[in-house]
C-alpha positions as CSV (number, residue, x, y, z in Angstrom):
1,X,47.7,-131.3,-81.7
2,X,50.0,-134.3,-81.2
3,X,50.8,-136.8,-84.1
4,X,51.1,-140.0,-84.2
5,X,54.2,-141.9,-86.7
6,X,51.8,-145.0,-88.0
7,X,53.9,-148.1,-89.5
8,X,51.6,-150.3,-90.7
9,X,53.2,-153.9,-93.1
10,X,55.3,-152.8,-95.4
11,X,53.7,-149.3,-96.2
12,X,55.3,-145.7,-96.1
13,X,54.7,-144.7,-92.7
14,X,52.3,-142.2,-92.5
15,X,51.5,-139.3,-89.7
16,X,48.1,-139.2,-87.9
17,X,46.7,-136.1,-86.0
18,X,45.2,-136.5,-82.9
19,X,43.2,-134.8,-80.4
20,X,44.3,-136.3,-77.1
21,X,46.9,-138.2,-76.3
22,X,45.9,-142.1,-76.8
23,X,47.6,-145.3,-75.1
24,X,45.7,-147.3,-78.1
25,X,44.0,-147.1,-81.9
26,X,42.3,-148.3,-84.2
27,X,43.4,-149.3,-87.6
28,X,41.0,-151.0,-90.4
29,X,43.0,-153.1,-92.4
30,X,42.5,-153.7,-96.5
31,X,40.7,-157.0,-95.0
32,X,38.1,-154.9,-93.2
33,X,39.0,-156.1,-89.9
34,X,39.9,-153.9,-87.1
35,X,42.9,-154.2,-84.9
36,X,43.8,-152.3,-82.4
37,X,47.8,-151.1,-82.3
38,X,49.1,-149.9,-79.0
39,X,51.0,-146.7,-79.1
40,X,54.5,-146.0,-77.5
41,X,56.6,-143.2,-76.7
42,X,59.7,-143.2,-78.0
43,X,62.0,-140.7,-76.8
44,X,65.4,-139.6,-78.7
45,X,67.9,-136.6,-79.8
46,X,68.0,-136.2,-83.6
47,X,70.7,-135.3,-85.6
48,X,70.2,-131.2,-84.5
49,X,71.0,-131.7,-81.1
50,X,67.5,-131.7,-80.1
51,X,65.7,-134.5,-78.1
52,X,61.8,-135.2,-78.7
53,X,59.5,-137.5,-77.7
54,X,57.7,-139.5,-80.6
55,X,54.6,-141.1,-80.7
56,X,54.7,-144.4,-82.8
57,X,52.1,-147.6,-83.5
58,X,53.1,-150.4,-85.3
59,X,52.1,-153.6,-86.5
60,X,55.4,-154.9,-87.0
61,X,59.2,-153.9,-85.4
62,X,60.3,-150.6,-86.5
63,X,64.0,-149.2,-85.9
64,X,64.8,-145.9,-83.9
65,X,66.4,-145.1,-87.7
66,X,63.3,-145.6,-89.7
67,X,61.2,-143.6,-87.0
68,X,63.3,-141.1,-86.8
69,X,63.8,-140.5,-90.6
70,X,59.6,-140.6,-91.2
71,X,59.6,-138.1,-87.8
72,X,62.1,-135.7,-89.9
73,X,59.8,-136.2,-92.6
74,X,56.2,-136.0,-91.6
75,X,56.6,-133.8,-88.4
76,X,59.8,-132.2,-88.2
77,X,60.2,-130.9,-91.9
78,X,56.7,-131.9,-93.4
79,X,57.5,-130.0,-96.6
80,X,59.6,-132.2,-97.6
81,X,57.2,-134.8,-98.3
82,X,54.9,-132.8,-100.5
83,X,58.4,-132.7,-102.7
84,X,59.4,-135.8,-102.9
């Protein structure tokens, strides 16, 4: 099941499971409006030597740092954000 990083404002990005691979979503915001977010693959080698695509939606500019610290923790090593 592919995941999607989700960086939405100023919030801890979060990981979303999906069924199928999506181009767009969805996201309600606090406001109870609904916005769609497109979603992009971003591709990259981490600091293991291994390469990956990632998908990622955003509402505002995210580094290829801060997605590929949340990708090491919410996909890569997810137990590590149950600790701290």
């Amino acid at each position: 099941m592919p995941s999607i990083l989700l960086f939405i404002e100023d919030h801890a990005p979060r990981r979303l499971e999906i069924s199928e691979f999506r181009t767009r979503i969805s996201y309600l915001y606090p406001d109870n409006v609904a916005r769609e977010l497109p979603v992009k693959v971003i591709f990259g080698t981490f600091l293991d030597g291994k390469g990956s695509a990632v998908l990622v939606a955003a509402d505002r500019l995210v580094t290829r740092d801060e997605i590929a610290r949340a990708h090491r923790r919410l996909i890569a090593w997810p137990d590590l954000a149950k600790t701290g």
